[in-house]
C-alpha positions as CSV (number, residue, x, y, z in Angstrom):
1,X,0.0,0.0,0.0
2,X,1.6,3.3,-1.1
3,X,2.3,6.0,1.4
4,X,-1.5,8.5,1.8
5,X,-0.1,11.6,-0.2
6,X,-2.3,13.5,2.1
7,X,-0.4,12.7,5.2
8,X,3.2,14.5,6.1
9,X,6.1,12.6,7.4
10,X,6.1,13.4,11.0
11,X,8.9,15.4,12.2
12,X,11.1,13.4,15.1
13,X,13.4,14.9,17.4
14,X,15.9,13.1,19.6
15,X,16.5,14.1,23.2
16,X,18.5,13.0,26.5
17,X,21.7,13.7,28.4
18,X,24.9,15.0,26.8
19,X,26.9,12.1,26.3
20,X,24.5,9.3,26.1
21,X,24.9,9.1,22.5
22,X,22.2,11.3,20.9
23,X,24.1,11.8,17.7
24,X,25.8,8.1,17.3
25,X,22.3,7.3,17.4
26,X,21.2,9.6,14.4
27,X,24.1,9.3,12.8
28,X,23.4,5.5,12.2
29,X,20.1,6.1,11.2
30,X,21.2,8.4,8.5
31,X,24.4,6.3,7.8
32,X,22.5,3.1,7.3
33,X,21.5,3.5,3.9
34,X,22.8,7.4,3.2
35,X,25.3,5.5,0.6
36,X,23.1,3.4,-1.4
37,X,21.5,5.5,-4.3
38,X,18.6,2.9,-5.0
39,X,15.3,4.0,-4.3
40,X,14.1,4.0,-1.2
41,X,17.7,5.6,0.3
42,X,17.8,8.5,2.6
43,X,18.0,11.7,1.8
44,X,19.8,14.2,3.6
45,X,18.0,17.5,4.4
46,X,19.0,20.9,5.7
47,X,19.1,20.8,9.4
48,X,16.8,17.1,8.7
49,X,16.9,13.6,7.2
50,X,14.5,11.9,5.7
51,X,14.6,8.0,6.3
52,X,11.5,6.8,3.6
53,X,8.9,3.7,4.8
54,X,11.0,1.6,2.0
55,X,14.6,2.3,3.5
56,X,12.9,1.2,6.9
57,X,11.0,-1.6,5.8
58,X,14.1,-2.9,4.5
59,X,15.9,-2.5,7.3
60,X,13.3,-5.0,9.5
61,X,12.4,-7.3,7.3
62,X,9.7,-9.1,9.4
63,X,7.6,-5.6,8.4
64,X,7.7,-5.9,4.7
65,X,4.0,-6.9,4.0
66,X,2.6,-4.9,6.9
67,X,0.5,-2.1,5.0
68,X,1.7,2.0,6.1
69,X,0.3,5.4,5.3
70,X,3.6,7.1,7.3
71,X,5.8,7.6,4.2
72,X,8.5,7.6,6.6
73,X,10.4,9.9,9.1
74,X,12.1,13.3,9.3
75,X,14.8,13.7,11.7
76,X,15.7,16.8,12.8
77,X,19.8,16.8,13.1
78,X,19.8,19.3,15.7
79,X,19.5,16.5,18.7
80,X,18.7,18.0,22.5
81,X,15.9,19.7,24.3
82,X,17.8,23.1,22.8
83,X,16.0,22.0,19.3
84,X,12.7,20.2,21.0
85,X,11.7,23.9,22.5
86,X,13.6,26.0,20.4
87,X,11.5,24.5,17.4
88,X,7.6,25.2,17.4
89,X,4.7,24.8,15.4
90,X,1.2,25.6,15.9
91,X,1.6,27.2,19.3
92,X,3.4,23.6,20.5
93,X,6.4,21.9,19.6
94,X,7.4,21.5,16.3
95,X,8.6,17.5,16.8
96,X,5.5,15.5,16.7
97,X,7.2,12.7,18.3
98,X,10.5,11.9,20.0
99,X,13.2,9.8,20.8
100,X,14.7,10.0,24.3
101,X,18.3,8.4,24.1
102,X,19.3,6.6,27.9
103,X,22.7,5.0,28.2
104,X,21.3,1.5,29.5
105,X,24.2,1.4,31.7
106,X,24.1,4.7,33.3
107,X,20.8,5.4,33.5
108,X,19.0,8.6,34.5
109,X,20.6,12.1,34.3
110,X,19.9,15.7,35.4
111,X,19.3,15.9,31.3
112,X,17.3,13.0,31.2
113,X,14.9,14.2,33.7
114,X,14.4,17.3,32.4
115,X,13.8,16.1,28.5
116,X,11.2,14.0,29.9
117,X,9.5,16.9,32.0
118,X,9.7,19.0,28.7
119,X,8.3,16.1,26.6
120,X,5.1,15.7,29.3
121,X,4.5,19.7,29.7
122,X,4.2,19.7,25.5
123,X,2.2,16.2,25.8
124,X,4.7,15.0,22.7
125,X,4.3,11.0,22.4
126,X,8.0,9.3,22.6
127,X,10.1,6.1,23.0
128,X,12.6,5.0,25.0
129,X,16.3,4.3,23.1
130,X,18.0,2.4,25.7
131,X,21.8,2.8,24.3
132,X,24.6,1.0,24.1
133,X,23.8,-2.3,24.8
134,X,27.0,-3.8,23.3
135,X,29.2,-2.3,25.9
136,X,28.0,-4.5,28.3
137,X,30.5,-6.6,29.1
138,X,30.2,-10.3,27.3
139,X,27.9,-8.8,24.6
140,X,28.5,-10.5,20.8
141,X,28.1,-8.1,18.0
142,X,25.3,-9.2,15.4
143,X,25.6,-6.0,13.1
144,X,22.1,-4.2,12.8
145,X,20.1,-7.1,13.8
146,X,16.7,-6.6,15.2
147,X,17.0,-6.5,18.8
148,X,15.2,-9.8,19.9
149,X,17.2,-11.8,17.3
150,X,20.6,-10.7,18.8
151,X,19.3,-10.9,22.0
152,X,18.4,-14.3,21.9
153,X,22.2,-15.3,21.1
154,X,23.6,-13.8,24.1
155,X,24.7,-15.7,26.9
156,X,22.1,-16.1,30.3
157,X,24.4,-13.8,32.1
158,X,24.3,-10.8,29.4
159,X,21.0,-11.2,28.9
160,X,20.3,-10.8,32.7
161,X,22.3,-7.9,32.8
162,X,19.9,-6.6,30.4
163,X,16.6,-7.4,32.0
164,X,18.0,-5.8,35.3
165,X,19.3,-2.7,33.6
166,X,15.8,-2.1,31.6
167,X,14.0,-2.9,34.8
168,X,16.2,0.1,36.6
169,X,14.9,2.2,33.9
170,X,11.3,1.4,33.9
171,X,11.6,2.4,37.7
172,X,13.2,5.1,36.9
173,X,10.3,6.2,34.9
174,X,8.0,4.8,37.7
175,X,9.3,7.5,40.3
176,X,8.4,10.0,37.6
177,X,4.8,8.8,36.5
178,X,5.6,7.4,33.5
179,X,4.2,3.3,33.2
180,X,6.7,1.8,31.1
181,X,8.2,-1.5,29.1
182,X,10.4,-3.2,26.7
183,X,8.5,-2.4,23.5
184,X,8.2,-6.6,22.9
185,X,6.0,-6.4,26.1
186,X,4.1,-3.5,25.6
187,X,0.1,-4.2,24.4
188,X,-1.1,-0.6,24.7
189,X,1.5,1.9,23.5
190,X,-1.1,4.7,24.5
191,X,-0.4,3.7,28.1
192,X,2.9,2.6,28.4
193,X,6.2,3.8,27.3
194,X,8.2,1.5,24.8
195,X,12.2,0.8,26.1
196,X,13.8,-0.1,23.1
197,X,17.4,-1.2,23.3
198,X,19.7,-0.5,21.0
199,X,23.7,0.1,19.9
200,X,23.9,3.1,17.6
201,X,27.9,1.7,17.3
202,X,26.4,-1.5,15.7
203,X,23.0,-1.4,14.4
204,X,21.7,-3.8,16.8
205,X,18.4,-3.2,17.8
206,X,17.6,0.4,15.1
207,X,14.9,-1.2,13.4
208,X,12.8,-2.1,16.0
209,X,13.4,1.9,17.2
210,X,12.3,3.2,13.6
211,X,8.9,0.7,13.2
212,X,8.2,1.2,16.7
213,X,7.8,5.2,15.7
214,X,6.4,4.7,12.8
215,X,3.7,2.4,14.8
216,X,2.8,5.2,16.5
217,X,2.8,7.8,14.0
218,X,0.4,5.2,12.1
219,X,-1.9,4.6,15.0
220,X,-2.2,8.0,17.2
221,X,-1.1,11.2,15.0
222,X,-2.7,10.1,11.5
223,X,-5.4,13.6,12.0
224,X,-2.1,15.6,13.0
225,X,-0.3,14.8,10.5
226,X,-2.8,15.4,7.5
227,X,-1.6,18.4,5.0
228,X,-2.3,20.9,2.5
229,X,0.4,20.4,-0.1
230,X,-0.9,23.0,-2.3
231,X,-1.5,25.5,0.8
232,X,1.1,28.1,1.0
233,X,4.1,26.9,3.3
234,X,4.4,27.2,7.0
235,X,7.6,26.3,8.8
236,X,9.8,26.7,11.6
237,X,13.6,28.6,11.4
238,X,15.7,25.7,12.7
239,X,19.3,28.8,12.3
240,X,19.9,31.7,10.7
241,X,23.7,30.9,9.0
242,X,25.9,32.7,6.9
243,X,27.2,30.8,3.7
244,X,29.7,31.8,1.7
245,X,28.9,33.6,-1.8
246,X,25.3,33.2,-0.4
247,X,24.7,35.8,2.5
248,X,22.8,34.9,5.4
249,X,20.5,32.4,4.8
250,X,17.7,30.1,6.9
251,X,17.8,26.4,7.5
252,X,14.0,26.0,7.8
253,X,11.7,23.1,8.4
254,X,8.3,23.1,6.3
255,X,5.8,21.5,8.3
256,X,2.7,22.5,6.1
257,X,2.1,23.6,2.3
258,X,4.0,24.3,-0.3
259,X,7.2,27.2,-0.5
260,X,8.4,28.3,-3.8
261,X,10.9,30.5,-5.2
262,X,9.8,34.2,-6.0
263,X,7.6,33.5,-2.8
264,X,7.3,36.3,-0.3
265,X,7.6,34.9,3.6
266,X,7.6,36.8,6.7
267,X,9.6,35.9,10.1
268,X,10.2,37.2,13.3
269,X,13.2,39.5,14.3
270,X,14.3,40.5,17.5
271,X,11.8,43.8,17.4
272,X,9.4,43.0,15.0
273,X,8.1,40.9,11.9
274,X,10.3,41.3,8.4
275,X,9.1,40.2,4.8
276,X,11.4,39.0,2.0
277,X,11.5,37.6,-1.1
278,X,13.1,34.0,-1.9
279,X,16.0,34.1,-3.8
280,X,16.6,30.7,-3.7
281,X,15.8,26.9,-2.5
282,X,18.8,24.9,-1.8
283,X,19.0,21.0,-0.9
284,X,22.2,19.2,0.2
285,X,23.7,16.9,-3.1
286,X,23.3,13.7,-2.9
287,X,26.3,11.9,-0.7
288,X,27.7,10.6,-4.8
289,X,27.9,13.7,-5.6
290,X,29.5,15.4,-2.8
291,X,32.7,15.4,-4.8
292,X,30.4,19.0,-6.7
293,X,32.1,22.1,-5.9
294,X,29.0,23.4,-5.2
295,X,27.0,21.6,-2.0
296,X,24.1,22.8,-2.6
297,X,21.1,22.1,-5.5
298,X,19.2,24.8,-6.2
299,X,15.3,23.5,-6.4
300,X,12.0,25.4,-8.0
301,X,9.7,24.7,-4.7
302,X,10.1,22.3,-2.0
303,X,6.6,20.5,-0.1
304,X,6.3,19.2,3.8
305,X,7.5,18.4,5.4
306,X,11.2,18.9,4.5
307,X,14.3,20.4,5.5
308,X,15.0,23.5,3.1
309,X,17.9,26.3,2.9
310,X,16.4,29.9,2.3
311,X,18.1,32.7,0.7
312,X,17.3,35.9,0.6
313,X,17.5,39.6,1.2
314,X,17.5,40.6,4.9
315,X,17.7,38.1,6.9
316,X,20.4,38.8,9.5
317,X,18.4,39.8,12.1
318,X,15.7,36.4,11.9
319,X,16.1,34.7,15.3
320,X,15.8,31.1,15.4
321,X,12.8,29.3,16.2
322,X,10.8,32.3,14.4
323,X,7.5,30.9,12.6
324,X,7.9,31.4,8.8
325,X,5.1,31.9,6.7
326,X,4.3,32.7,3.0
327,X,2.3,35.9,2.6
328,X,-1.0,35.2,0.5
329,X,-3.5,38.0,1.2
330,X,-3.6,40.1,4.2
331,X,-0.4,40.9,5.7
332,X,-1.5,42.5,9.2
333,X,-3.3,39.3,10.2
334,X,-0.3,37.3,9.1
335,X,2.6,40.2,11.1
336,X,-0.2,39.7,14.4
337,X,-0.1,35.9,14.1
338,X,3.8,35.6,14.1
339,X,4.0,38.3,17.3
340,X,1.2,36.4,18.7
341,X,3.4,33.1,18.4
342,X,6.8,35.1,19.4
343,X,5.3,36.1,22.6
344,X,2.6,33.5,23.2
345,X,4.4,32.1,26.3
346,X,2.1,29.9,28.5
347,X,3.3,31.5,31.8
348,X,1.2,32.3,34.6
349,X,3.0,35.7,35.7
350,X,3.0,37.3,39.1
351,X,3.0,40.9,40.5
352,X,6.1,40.2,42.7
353,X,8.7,37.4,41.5
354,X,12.0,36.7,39.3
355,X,13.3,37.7,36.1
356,X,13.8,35.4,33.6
357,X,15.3,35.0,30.1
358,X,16.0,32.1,27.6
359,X,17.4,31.9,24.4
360,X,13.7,30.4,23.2
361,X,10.1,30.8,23.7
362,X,10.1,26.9,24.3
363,X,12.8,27.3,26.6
364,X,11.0,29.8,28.9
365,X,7.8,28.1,29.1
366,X,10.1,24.6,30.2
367,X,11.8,26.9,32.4
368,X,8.7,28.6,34.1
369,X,6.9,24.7,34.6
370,X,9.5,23.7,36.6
371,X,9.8,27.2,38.5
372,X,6.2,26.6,39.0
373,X,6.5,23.3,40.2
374,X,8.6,24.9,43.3
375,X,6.1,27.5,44.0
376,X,8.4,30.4,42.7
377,X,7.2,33.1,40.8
378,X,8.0,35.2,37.8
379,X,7.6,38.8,37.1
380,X,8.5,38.9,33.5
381,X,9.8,36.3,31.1
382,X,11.7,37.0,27.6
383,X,13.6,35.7,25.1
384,X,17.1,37.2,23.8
385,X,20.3,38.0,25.5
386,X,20.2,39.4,29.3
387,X,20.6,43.5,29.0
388,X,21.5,46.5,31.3
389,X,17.6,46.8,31.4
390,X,16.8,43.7,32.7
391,X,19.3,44.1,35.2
392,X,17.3,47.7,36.3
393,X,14.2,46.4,36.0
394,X,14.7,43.1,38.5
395,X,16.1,45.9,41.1
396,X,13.1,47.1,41.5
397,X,11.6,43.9,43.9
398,X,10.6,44.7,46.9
399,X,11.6,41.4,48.2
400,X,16.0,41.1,48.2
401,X,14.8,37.4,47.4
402,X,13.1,37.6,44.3
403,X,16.1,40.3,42.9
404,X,17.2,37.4,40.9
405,X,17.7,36.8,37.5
406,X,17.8,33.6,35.8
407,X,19.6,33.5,32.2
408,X,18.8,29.7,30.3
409,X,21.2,29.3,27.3
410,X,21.2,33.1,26.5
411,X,24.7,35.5,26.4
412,X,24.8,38.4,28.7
413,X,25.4,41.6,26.8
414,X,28.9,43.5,27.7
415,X,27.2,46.6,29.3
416,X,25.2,43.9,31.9
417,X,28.4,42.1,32.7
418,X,30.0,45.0,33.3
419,X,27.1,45.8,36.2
420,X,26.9,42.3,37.6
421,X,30.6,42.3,38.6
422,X,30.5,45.2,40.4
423,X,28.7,44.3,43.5
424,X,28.4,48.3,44.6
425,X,26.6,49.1,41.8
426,X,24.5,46.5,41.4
427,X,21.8,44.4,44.0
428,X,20.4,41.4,41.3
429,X,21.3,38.0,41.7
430,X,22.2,36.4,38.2
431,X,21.9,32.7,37.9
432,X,22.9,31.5,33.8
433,X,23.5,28.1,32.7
434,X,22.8,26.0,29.7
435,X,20.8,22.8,32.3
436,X,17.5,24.6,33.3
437,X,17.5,22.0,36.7
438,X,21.2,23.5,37.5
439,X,20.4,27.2,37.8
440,X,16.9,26.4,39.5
441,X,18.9,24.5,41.8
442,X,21.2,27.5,42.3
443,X,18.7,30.0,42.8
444,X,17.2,27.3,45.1
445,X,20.4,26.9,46.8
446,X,21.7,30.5,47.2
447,X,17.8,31.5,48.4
448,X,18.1,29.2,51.3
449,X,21.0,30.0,52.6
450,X,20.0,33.9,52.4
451,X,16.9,33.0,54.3
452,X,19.5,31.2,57.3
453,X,21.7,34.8,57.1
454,X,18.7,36.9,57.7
455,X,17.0,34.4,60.1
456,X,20.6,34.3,62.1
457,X,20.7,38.3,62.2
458,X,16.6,38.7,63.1
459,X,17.5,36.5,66.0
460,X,20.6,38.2,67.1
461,X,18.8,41.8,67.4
462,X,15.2,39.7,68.9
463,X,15.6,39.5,72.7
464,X,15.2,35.5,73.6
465,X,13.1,33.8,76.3
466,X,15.2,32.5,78.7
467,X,14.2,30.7,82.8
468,X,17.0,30.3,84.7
469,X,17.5,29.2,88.2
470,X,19.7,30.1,91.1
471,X,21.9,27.4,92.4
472,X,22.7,26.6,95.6
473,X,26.4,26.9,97.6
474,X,27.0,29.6,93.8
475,X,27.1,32.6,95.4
476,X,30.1,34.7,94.4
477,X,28.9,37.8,95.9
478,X,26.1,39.3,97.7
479,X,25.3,42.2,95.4
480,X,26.5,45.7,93.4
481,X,26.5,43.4,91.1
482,X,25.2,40.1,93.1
483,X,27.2,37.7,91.0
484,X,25.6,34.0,91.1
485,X,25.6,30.8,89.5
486,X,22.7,29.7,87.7
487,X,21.3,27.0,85.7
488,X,19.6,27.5,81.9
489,X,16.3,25.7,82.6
490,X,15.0,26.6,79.2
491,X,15.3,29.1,76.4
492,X,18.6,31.1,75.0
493,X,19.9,33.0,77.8
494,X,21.8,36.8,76.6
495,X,23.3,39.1,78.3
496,X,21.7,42.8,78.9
497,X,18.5,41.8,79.9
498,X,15.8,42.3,82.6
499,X,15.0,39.8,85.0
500,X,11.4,39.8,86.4
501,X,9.7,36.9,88.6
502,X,7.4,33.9,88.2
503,X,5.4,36.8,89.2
504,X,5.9,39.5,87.3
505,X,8.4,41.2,89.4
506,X,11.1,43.5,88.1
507,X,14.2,41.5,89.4
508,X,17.4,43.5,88.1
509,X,19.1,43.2,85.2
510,X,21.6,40.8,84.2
511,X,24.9,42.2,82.5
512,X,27.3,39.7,81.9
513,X,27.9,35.8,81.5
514,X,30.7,33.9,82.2
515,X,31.6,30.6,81.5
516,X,34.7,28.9,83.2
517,X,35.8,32.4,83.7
518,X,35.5,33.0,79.7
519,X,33.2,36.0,79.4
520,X,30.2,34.3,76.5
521,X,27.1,36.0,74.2
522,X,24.9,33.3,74.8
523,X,24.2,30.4,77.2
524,X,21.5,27.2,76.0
525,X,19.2,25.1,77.9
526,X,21.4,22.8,80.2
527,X,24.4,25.1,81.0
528,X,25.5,26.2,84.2
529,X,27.0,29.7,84.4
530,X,27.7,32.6,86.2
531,X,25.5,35.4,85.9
532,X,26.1,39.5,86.9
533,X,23.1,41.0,88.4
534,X,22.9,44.5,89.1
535,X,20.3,46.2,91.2
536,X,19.6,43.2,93.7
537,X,21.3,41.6,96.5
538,X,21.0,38.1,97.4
539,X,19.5,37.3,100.6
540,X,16.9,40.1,100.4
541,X,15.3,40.3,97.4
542,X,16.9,37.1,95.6
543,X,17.5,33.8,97.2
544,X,18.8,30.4,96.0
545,X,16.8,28.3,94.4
546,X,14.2,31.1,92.9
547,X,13.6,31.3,89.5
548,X,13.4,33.8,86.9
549,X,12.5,35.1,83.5
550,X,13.8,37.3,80.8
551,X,11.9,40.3,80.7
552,X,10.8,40.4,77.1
553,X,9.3,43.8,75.8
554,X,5.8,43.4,73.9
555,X,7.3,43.9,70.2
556,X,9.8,41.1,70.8
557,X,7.0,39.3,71.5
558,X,4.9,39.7,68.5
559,X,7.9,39.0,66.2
560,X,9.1,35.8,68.3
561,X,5.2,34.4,68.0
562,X,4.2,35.8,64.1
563,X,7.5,35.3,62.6
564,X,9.9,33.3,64.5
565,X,8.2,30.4,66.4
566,X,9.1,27.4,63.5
567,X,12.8,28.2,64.2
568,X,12.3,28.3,68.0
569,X,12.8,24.7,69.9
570,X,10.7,23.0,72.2
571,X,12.4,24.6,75.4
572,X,12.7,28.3,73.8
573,X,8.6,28.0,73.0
574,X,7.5,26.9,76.8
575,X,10.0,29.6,78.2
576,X,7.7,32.3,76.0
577,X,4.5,30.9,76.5
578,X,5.0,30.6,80.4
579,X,6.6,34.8,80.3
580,X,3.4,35.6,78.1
581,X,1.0,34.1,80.2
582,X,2.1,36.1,83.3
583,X,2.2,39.4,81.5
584,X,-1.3,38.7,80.2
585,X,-2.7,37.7,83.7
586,X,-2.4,41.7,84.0
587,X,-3.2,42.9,80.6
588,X,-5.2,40.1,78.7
589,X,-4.2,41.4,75.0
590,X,-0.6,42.3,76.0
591,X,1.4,41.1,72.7
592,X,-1.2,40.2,70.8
């Protein structure tokens, strides 16, 4: 059955952790039948590759007679998250499906995670790629077999060592909500995730990977992926390059329609929406004819979904990720579509939070879910480089805390440097990194510990409740000061405080502790020192054995039992309650 004409090749994109072997992986799927010029080979796009139903069929021979109306794959060659949110279409990811690549041996990464939160928040459907299965130790090499034919001549002990290292991973994905499998045990692939080892290095395993997405394509995306061929094109910027003798050009990806030479398209720039003319259509050669000075073949008109080099006049300020469109009738509506796509970031924004920018719109929404995960919020969000602006602008929080700035994958401009590195002139906190979990964690990190400073220094200038008790055969001397030793029965006992009764009596005021002769600041529950006391004398109005409170004034008070009474222990909160209640047998709202 011939591929539906109707029906686009769905675009795949393939994610996971830096060195896990994204681009072995689709380097083998291009390489394994790039060479062969028969029909059914694959052809190399710009920025994609298309790997045709024939080229896979052939590849998995078992699938030859099953009927398909996928006429095969388009790989974007730009592996990572960067491309998966960089890259949109329709308000949503560009990729309609994905691979995530998981060394079978190492298992889950920082990266790993976050591809997998990215792929949930855009609801993208994907599979599993456990890689490199033949470093496990005993493996023998069966070049690009299916996986359950090579895995069936292993030995016991490799193949064990498989079973438990897939099983790690479906846990893995457990913890995280994901139900998962091998793809051979896997019924309903709308439920379950498919694991499907593989070796990029040897081929083992690749065609179950490519009919396993094509599966799904087939089954769950045919309504998404039904075109209009002879609609004008829409497509995604994928990088705005310069070539030589051509200018600065686009590597797009046509998802929808038709684009044609002499056709005027419109983008996004940095400040607004541009409109061009193409010059030109240019396709990689061939790999037989590479050997042409010139790589590129100039084409007439190109038809999704491919992979397609744009020249033409002004392009150098196009950002990547831009929606391109042709312009048939009204150009307003078309300009207000693009800037409604530029800025249409699914961010719930808040009156008083962080500042944050990314190098994509896709970026900052991934970045935002996760900051919204840990209940922090975010004033503005933006894509482009991080400028003296945004560094004036996040000043202006109230709250030292939320003075922060988060930069994801995107360059600080000189003139902001310049400000960040001067600590006098500047009061924002700048997190930038290229892992969106790394600079949360940062933030995370550096906000915690600035809570502890500012907890450390409330508490040193808030008086603390402390009941200690006069000891018996401790009496230094009698009085001016009466210097005694006491006990700590409870609380933080300070120095330069009043002392009043179980009472309510005003009982001196205690000046100085010492501690095995060492003058100390603070003395805990437990601790037995010895105490200055001016204004009494012991024998009249103090005796042994009487205890007594730190007089706390009424403001302490409030703060200690509004804002300070988690960080209080057990001790410290009977010591206030038992002060509080004798003040309020006199005045009934005192400190309230």
């Amino acid at each position: 059955m011939a591929a539906d004409p109707k029906i686009r090749t769905p675009i795949v994109c393939v994610m996971g952790h830096v060195d896990h072997g994204k681009t072995s992986l689709l380097d083998r799927i291009r390489g394994s039948s790039v060479v062969s010029s028969e029909a059914g080979a694959i052809t190399q796009h710009i920025g994609a590759t298309i790997v045709p139903i024939d080229a896979i069929r052939k590849m998995s021979g078992s699938m030859e007679k099953i009927p398909f109306n996928i006429p095969g794959l388009l790989f974007i060659d730009t592996p990572g998250h960067h491309a998966f949110t960089t890259l949109r279409a329709r308000g949503g990811a560009l990729a309609d499906m994905a691979i995530l690549v998981v060394d079978i041996s190492q298992g889950f990464q920082p990266q790993t995670i976050e591809a997998l939160q990215i792929l949930r928040n855009c609801k993208t459907p994907f599979v599993i790629a456990a890689t490199k299965i033949d470093r496990i130790h005993g493996w023998r090499i069966n070049k690009d077999e299916p996986f359950q034919s090579t895995f069936a001549k292993q030995n016991e002990r490799v193949r064990n060592d498989i079973e438990t290292k897939t099983y790690e991973i479906v846990g893995n994905l457990s913890d995280l909500g994901f139900s998962a499998d091998r793809y051979d045990r896997v019924s309903d692939f709308q439920r379950n995730l498919a694991i499907v080892p593989v070796s990029a290095h040897t081929g083992e395993g690749i065609a179950d990977l490519l009919m396993i997405m094509i599966g799904l394509a087939q089954r769950y995306m045919g309504d998404a992926l039904k075109l209009s061929v002879e609609g004008p094109g829409e497509g995604t910027v994928l990088e705005v390059k310069e070539e030589r003798g051509l200018g600065t050009t686009l590597d797009v990806i046509l998802y929808n329609g038709t684009l044609s030479v002499g056709d005027e398209i419109a983008m996004a720039t940095q400040d607004d929406v541009v409109t061009t003319k193409v010059r030109s259509l240019l396709k990689p050669r061939p790999m037989k004819e590479i050997l042409v000075e010139d790589r590129f073949e100039r084409v007439k008109s190109v038809v999704a979904a491919s992979g397609i080099k744009v020249s033409a006049p002004n392009l150098e300020k196009v950002i990547a990720g831009s929606p391109l469109f042709v312009v048939r009738g009204n150009m307003d509506e078309l300009s207000a579509r693009i800037r409604k796509e530029m800025q249409e970031i699914h961010v719930n924004l808040a009156e008083e939070g962080i500042v944050i920018k990314a190098d994509t719109i896709g970026a900052l929404e991934a970045l935002c879910k996760e900051l919204e995960a840990k209940q922090i919020p975010v004033m503005r969000a933006q894509v482009g480089p991080v400028s003296r602006h945004d560094l004036i602008e996040t000043e202006t929080s109230k709250n030292a805390m939320l003075r922060v700035l988060l930069s994801f994958n995107t360059p600080i401009l000189p003139d902001a440097a310049e400000i960040i590195k001067d600590p006098l002139y500047t009061q924002v906190k700048v997190f930038s990194g290229q892992v969106i979990y790394q600079i949360i964690d940062q933030y995370v990190e550096w906000r915690d510990e600035q809570k502890r400073i500012a907890e450390k220094a409330q508490f040193e200038h808030v008086m603390m409740p402390a009941k200690i008790r006069l000891m018996p055969d401790c009496v230094f001397r009698q009085s001016n000061p009466a210097v005694v030793g006491v006990r700590v029965l409870g609380g933080k006992l300070r120095p330069d405080v009043d002392l009043v009764t179980r009472d309510g009596k005003k009982m001196g005021h205690l000046k100085t502790i010492q501690l095995r002769q060492e003058t100390i600041r603070e003395a805990d529950e437990g601790l037995e020192v010895a105490v200055a006391i001016e204004g009494v004398t012991i024998g009249r109005q103090l005796n042994v054995g009487d205890d007594l409170l730190v007089d706390l004034p009424e403001r302490h008070v409030k703060v200690l039992e509004r804002e300070m009474m988690k960080t209080l222990n057990v001790s410290t909160q009977e010591v206030l309650a038992e002060f509080v209640a004798i003040r309020r047998r006199t005045e009934p709202f005192w400190g309230k």
